[in-house]
C-alpha positions in Angstrom: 162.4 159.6 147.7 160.4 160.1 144.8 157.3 162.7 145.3 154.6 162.7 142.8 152.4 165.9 142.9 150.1 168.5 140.7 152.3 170.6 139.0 151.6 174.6 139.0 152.9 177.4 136.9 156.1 178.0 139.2 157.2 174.3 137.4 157.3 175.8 134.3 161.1 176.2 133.4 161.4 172.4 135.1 158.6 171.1 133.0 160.0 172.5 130.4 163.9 171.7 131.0 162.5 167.8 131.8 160.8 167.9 128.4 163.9 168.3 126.8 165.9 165.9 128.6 162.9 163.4 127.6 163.3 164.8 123.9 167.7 163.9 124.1 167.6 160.6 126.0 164.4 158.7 123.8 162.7 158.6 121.1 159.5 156.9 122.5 158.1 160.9 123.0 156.5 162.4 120.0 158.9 165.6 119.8 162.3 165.2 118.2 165.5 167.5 120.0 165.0 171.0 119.0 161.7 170.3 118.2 160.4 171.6 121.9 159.9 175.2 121.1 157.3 176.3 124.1 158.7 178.9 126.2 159.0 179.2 130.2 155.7 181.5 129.4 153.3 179.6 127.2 154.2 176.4 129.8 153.7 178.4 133.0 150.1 179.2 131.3 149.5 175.9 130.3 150.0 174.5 133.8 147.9 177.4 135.3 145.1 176.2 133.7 141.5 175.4 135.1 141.8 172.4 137.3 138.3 170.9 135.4 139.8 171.8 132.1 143.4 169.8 132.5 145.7 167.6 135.2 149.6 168.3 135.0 151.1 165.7 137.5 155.0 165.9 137.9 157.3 163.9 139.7 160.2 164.9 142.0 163.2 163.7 143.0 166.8 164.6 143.9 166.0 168.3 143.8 164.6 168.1 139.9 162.0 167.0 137.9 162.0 163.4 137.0 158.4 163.0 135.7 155.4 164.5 134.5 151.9 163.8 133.0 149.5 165.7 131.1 146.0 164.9 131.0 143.4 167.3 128.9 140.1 167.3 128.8 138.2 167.9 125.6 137.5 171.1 124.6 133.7 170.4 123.1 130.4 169.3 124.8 130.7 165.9 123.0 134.4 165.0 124.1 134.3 167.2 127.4 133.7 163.4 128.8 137.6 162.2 128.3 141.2 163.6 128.6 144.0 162.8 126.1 147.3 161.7 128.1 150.7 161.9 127.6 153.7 160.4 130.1 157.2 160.9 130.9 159.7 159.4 133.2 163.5 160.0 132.6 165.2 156.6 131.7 167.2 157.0 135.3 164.5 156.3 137.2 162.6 154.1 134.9 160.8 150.8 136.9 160.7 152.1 140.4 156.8 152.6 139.8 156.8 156.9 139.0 154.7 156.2 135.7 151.8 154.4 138.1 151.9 156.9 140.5 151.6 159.9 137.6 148.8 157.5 135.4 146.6 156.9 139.4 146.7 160.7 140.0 145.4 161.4 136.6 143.1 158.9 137.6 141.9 160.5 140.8 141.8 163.8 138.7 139.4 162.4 136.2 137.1 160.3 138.8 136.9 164.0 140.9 135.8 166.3 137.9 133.8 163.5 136.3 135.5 161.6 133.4 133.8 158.7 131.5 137.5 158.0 129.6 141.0 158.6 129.6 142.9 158.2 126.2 146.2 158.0 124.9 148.8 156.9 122.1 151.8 154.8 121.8 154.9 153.6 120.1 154.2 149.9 119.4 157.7 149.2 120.3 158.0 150.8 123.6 156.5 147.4 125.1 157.2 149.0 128.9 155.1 151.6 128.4 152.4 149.2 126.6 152.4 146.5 129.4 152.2 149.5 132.0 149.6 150.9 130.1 147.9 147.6 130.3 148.3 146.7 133.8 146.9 150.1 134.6 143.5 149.0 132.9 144.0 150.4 129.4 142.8 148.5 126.4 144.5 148.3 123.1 141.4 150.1 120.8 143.0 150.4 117.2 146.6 150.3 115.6 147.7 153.6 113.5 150.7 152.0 111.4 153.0 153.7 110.1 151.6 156.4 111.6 155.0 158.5 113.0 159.0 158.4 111.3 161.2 158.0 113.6 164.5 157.5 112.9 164.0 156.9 109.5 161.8 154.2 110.2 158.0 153.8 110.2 156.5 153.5 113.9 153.1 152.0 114.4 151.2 153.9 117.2 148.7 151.6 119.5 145.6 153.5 120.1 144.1 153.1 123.9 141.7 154.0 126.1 140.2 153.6 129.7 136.6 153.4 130.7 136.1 154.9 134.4 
């Protein structure tokens, strides 16, 4: 059974430990292996943070974390009406539904503190995060290309956002 909840600073070597894991098994997240250089500290802050200021959203399974979602809210009067996103799911529990639970929590965070828009970026390529993206409401707002290396080869990141 999979258990989707906010996460709070006592996740912090987990969150950290499943963003490495992300980091080895795909290159669809922004940060290469050995590129992850947070420690347990800086994380444990990070998700101790003022609930109106950000939304960390893990999922659990199997004793471990096998999800999370950051969602964080602009710093400055004229943004302080959206949060940036960014997703994980470890590829063993890819398609049972995790990244739709994480992406409606963030959600419910945003509608509760007041959000106008949720944002996020990409990988053209990763076409299951895309069409998830998608059926979760998001719109396709712009095209960076060539915008990340990865690989050695030029990525194109799709640009969307979310009116609420």
């Amino acid at each position: 059974m999979v258990v989707v909840r906010r996460a709070t600073a006592a996740d912090a070597e987990g969150w950290l430990a499943l963003g490495h894991l992300l980091d080895r098994e795909t290159s669809f997240m922004l940060l290469e292996p050995g590129e992850r250089v947070a420690t347990v500290a800086e994380v444990r802050a990070m998700l101790g943070c003022p609930l109106e200021d950000a939304f960390y959203v893990v999922a659990e399974a199997d004793g471990g974390l096998v999800g999370l979602l950051g969602a964080e809210r602009g710093e400055y009067r004229r943004e302080r009406h959206k949060a940036d996103l960014f997703l994980g799911v470890c590829q063993g529990y890819a398609g049972q539904g995790i990244g739709r639970r994480l992406l409606e929590a963030a959600e419910g965070w945003a509608r509760e503190v007041g959000l106008h828009r949720l944002e996020l970026t990409v990988m053209a390529h990763n076409a299951r995060a895309v069409a998830l993206y998608k059926r979760m409401g998001f719109e396709v707002e712009g095209v960076a290309r060539h915008s990340l290396c990865v690989d050695g080869a030029w990525v194109d990141e799709i640009d969307m956002g979310k009116l609420l």
